[in-house]
C-alpha positions in Angstrom: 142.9 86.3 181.7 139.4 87.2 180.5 137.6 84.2 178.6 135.5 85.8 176.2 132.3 84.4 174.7 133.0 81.1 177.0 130.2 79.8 178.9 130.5 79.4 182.0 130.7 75.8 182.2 133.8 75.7 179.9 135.5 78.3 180.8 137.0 76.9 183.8 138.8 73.9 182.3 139.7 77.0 179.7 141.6 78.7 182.8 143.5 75.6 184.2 144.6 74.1 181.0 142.7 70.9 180.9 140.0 68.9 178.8 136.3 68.3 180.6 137.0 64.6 178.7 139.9 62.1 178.3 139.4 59.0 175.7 140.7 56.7 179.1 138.9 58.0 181.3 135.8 60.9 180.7 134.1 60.6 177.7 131.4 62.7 178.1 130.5 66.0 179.9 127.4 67.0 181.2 126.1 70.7 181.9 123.4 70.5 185.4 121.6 73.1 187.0 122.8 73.3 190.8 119.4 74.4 192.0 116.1 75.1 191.7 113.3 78.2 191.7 113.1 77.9 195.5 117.2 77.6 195.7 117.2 74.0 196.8 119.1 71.1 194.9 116.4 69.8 192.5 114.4 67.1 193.5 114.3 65.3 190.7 117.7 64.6 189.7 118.9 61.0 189.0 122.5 61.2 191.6 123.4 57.2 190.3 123.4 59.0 186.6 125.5 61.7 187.7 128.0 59.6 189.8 129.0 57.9 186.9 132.9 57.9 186.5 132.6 57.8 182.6 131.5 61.6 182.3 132.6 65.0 183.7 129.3 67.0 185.3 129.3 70.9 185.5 126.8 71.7 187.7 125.6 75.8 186.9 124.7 78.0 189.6 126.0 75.7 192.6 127.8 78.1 195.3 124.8 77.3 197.7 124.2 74.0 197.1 127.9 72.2 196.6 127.5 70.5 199.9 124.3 68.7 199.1 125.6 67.8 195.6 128.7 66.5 197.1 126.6 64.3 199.4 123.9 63.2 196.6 126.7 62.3 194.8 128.5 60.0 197.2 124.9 58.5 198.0 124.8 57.9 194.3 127.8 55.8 194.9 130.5 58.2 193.3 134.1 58.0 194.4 134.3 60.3 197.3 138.5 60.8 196.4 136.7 62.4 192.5 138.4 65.5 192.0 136.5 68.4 191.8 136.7 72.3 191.0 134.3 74.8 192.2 134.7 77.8 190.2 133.5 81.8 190.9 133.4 84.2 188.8 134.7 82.3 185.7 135.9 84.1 182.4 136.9 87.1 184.3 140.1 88.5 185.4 139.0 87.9 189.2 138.3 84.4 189.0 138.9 81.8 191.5 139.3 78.2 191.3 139.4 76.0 194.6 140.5 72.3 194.2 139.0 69.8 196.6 137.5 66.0 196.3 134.0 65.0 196.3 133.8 64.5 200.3 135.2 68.0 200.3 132.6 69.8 198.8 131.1 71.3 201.6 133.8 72.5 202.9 135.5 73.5 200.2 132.8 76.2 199.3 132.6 77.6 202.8 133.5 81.6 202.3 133.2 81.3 198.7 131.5 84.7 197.2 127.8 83.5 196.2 126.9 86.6 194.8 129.5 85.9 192.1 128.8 83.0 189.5 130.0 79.9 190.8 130.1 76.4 189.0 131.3 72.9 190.2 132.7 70.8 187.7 133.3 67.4 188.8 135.3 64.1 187.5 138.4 62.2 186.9 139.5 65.1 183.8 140.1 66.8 186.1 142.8 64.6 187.6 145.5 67.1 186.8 143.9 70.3 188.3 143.4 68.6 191.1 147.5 68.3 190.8 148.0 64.3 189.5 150.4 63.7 187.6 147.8 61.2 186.0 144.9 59.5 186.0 145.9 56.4 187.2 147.5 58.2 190.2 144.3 59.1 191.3 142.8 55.3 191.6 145.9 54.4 193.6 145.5 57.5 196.2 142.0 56.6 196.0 142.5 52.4 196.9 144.9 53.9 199.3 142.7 56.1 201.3 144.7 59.3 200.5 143.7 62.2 199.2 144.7 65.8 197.3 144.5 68.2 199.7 142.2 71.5 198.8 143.9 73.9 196.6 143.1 77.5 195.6 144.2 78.9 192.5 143.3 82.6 191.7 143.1 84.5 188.4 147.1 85.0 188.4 147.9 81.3 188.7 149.1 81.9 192.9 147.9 78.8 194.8 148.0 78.1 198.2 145.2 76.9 200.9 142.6 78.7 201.1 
Protein backbone atom coordinates (compact mmCIF):
# COMPACT_ATOMS: atom_id res chain seq x y z
CA UNK A 1 0.00 0.00 0.00
CA UNK A 2 1.26 3.40 -1.09
CA UNK A 3 -0.12 6.37 1.13
CA UNK A 4 -0.20 9.16 -1.05
CA UNK A 5 -0.06 12.88 -0.08
CA UNK A 6 0.18 11.49 3.71
CA UNK A 7 2.69 12.98 5.83
CA UNK A 8 4.83 11.14 7.35
CA UNK A 9 3.65 11.42 10.71
CA UNK A 10 0.11 10.09 9.80
CA UNK A 11 0.77 7.83 7.55
CA UNK A 12 1.68 5.17 9.86
CA UNK A 13 -1.40 4.95 11.95
CA UNK A 14 -2.91 5.14 8.12
CA UNK A 15 -0.94 1.63 7.50
CA UNK A 16 -2.00 -0.23 10.77
CA UNK A 17 -5.61 0.79 10.95
CA UNK A 18 -5.67 2.89 14.00
CA UNK A 19 -6.41 6.60 15.25
CA UNK A 20 -3.22 8.72 16.73
CA UNK A 21 -6.26 9.81 19.42
CA UNK A 22 -8.99 7.94 21.43
CA UNK A 23 -11.74 10.24 23.39
CA UNK A 24 -10.69 7.74 26.71
CA UNK A 25 -7.53 7.79 26.46
CA UNK A 26 -5.29 10.25 23.70
CA UNK A 27 -6.70 13.33 22.99
CA UNK A 28 -4.23 14.99 21.44
CA UNK A 29 -1.27 14.33 18.98
CA UNK A 30 1.75 16.00 18.79
CA UNK A 31 4.33 16.15 15.69
CA UNK A 32 8.36 16.54 17.31
CA UNK A 33 11.49 16.74 15.58
CA UNK A 34 13.76 13.68 16.70
CA UNK A 35 16.92 15.70 16.28
CA UNK A 36 18.75 18.50 15.79
CA UNK A 37 21.32 20.29 13.09
CA UNK A 38 24.22 18.43 14.71
CA UNK A 39 21.99 15.02 14.83
CA UNK A 40 21.68 14.92 18.51
CA UNK A 41 18.19 14.88 20.39
CA UNK A 42 17.45 18.57 20.95
CA UNK A 43 18.43 20.07 23.95
CA UNK A 44 15.76 21.92 24.63
CA UNK A 45 12.90 19.77 24.67
CA UNK A 46 10.46 19.71 27.68
CA UNK A 47 10.48 15.33 28.28
CA UNK A 48 7.59 15.85 31.41
CA UNK A 49 5.41 17.55 28.41
CA UNK A 50 6.01 14.84 26.21
CA UNK A 51 5.50 11.97 28.67
CA UNK A 52 2.17 12.94 29.22
CA UNK A 53 -0.30 9.99 28.78
CA UNK A 54 -3.11 12.29 27.50
CA UNK A 55 -1.50 12.79 23.89
CA UNK A 56 0.11 10.65 21.14
CA UNK A 57 3.85 12.20 20.16
CA UNK A 58 5.31 11.53 16.52
CA UNK A 59 8.64 12.22 16.74
CA UNK A 60 10.03 13.10 12.72
CA UNK A 61 13.36 12.03 11.79
CA UNK A 62 14.09 9.64 14.87
CA UNK A 63 15.97 6.38 13.53
CA UNK A 64 19.22 7.61 15.31
CA UNK A 65 18.03 8.99 18.25
CA UNK A 66 14.95 6.47 19.45
CA UNK A 67 17.08 5.23 22.28
CA UNK A 68 17.72 8.62 23.81
CA UNK A 69 13.98 9.59 23.28
CA UNK A 70 12.97 6.44 24.88
CA UNK A 71 15.12 7.19 27.93
CA UNK A 72 14.15 11.12 28.12
CA UNK A 73 10.98 9.93 28.10
CA UNK A 74 10.94 7.48 30.96
CA UNK A 75 13.05 10.26 32.89
CA UNK A 76 10.13 12.44 32.10
CA UNK A 77 8.18 9.93 34.10
CA UNK A 78 6.29 8.22 31.08
CA UNK A 79 5.06 4.64 31.41
CA UNK A 80 7.91 2.57 30.30
CA UNK A 81 5.08 -0.50 29.25
CA UNK A 82 3.62 2.93 26.49
CA UNK A 83 3.36 1.31 23.30
CA UNK A 84 5.23 2.48 20.65
CA UNK A 85 5.83 2.17 16.75
CA UNK A 86 8.91 3.12 15.04
CA UNK A 87 8.15 3.49 11.42
CA UNK A 88 10.63 3.46 8.09
CA UNK A 89 9.94 4.34 5.15
CA UNK A 90 6.23 5.23 5.68
CA UNK A 91 3.70 5.74 2.72
CA UNK A 92 5.56 3.44 0.52
CA UNK A 93 5.06 -0.05 -0.58
CA UNK A 94 8.35 -1.11 1.44
CA UNK A 95 7.45 0.08 4.65
CA UNK A 96 8.09 -1.31 7.97
CA UNK A 97 6.60 -1.02 11.18
CA UNK A 98 8.27 -2.53 14.44
CA UNK A 99 6.09 -2.68 17.68
CA UNK A 100 7.94 -2.37 20.93
CA UNK A 101 7.26 -0.38 24.46
CA UNK A 102 8.89 2.70 25.63
CA UNK A 103 11.86 0.70 27.54
CA UNK A 104 12.30 -0.95 24.19
CA UNK A 105 13.23 1.75 22.19
CA UNK A 106 16.64 1.23 21.91
CA UNK A 107 16.54 -1.85 21.06
CA UNK A 108 13.87 -1.91 18.97
CA UNK A 109 15.58 0.33 16.34
CA UNK A 110 18.82 -1.63 16.30
CA UNK A 111 19.25 -2.69 12.35
CA UNK A 112 16.59 -0.40 11.37
CA UNK A 113 17.61 1.29 7.81
CA UNK A 114 18.45 5.07 8.77
CA UNK A 115 18.93 6.13 5.45
CA UNK A 116 15.15 5.49 4.98
CA UNK A 117 12.68 7.97 6.73
CA UNK A 118 11.93 6.75 10.06
CA UNK A 119 9.34 8.14 12.63
CA UNK A 120 8.40 7.00 16.31
CA UNK A 121 5.02 7.50 17.26
CA UNK A 122 4.34 6.93 20.75
CA UNK A 123 1.23 6.48 23.24
CA UNK A 124 -1.66 4.51 24.53
CA UNK A 125 -3.65 4.93 20.67
CA UNK A 126 -1.68 2.87 19.90
CA UNK A 127 -2.76 0.13 22.23
CA UNK A 128 -4.03 -1.96 19.45
CA UNK A 129 -0.91 -1.95 17.15
CA UNK A 130 0.91 -2.85 19.78
CA UNK A 131 -1.75 -5.99 19.68
CA UNK A 132 -4.25 -5.12 22.89
CA UNK A 133 -7.31 -5.96 22.61
CA UNK A 134 -7.92 -2.64 24.56
CA UNK A 135 -6.83 0.09 26.30
CA UNK A 136 -7.52 -1.01 29.54
CA UNK A 137 -5.57 -4.12 28.87
CA UNK A 138 -2.60 -2.28 28.62
CA UNK A 139 -2.85 -0.60 32.33
CA UNK A 140 -3.32 -4.11 33.76
CA UNK A 141 -0.09 -5.61 31.83
CA UNK A 142 1.39 -2.55 32.77
CA UNK A 143 0.38 -2.81 37.03
CA UNK A 144 1.39 -6.35 36.37
CA UNK A 145 4.88 -5.88 35.14
CA UNK A 146 4.18 -7.60 31.71
CA UNK A 147 4.77 -6.48 28.59
CA UNK A 148 3.97 -6.79 24.48
CA UNK A 149 6.68 -8.34 23.19
CA UNK A 150 8.36 -6.47 19.93
CA UNK A 151 6.58 -7.01 16.82
CA UNK A 152 7.46 -6.38 13.10
CA UNK A 153 4.95 -5.85 10.62
CA UNK A 154 6.07 -5.18 7.02
CA UNK A 155 4.36 -3.54 4.02
CA UNK A 156 2.26 -6.90 3.25
CA UNK A 157 0.82 -7.20 6.81
CA UNK A 158 3.55 -10.58 7.73
CA UNK A 159 4.57 -10.12 11.29
CA UNK A 160 6.89 -11.88 13.18
CA UNK A 161 10.12 -10.84 15.46
CA UNK A 162 12.33 -9.07 14.07
Amino acid sequence: MTAVGITAALAPAAELGVSLTHRNTTQSVRLVTGHARNGAVPANLDWTVFAAPSATTIFYMAGRTAGEIGQHLIDGHMDPHTPVVIASNVGRADALHIKVTVAELASGAVGIDTSKPVVVAVGMALAHAAGYTDYNEVRTHNAIGNKPPIALINASGASGPP
